[in-house]
C-alpha positions as CSV (number, residue, x, y, z in Angstrom):
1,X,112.7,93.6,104.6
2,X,109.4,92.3,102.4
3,X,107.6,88.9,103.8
4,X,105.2,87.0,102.2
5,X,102.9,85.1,103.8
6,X,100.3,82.9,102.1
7,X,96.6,84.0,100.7
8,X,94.5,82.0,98.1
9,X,94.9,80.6,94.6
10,X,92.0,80.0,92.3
11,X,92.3,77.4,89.1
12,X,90.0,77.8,86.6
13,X,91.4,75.4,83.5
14,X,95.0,77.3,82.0
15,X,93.9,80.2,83.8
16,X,93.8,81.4,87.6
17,X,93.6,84.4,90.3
18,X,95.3,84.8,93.5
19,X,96.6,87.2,95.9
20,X,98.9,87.5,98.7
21,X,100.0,89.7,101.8
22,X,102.9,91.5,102.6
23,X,104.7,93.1,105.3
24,X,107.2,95.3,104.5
25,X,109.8,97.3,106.9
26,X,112.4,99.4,105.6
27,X,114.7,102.2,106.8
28,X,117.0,104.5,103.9
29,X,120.5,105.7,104.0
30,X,119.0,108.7,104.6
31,X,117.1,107.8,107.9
32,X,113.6,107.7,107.0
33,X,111.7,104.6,107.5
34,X,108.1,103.1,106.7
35,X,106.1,99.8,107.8
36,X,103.4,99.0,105.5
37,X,100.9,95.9,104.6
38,X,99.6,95.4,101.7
39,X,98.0,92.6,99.3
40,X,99.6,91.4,95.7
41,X,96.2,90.5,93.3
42,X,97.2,88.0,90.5
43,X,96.8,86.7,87.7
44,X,97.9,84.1,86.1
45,X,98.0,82.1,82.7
46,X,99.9,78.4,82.2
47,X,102.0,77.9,79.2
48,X,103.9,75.6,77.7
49,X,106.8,76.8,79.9
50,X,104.6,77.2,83.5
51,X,103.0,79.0,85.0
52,X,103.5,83.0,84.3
53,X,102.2,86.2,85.6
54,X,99.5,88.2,83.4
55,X,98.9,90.8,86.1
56,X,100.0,92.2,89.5
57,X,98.1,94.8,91.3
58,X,100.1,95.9,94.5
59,X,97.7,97.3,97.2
60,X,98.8,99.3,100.4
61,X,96.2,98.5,103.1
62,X,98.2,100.5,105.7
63,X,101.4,102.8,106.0
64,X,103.4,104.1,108.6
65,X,106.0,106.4,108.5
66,X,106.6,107.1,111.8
67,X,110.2,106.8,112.6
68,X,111.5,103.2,113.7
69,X,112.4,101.9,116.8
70,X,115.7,99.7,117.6
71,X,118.1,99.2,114.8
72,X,119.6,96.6,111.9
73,X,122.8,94.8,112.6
74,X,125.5,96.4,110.9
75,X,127.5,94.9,108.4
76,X,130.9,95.8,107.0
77,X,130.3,97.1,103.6
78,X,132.7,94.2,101.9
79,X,130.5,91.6,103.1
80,X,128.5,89.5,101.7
81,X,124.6,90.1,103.3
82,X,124.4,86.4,104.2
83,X,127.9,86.1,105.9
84,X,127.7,85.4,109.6
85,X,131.5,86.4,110.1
């Protein structure tokens, strides 16, 4: 599971600079599991079709890779993520 949660955008004409925080918590098939934050550095560049990425840096501020607790809700594998049935 990745969330986003807001940081700060800088304009500067067609051009611009930003960045972002995540959270991110994730388990594998194969049991191991991590918990990390980290910060997404932009840049950016407007165009005649938007605005568009000219650069992402991805930085890990922390990492943990100590196991887990509690557990996802199962699903059964023919269903659709999204389906509450």
């Amino acid at each position: 599971m990745q969330t986003t949660h807001p940081g700060v955008i800088r304009l500067d004409g067609d051009s611009a600079s930003g960045r972002s925080y995540m959270q991110e918590l994730g388990r594998g098939r194969d049991g191991r599991s991590e918990i990390n934050y980290a910060i997404y550095h932009d840049r950016y560049q407007r165009t005649s079709a938007g605005w568009k990425f000219t650069e992402r840096v991805y930085e890990v501020r922390y990492r943990d890779r100590s196991p887990l607790a509690g557990s996802a809700r199962e699903l059964p594998v023919d269903s659709p993520a999204g389906d509450a049935s």
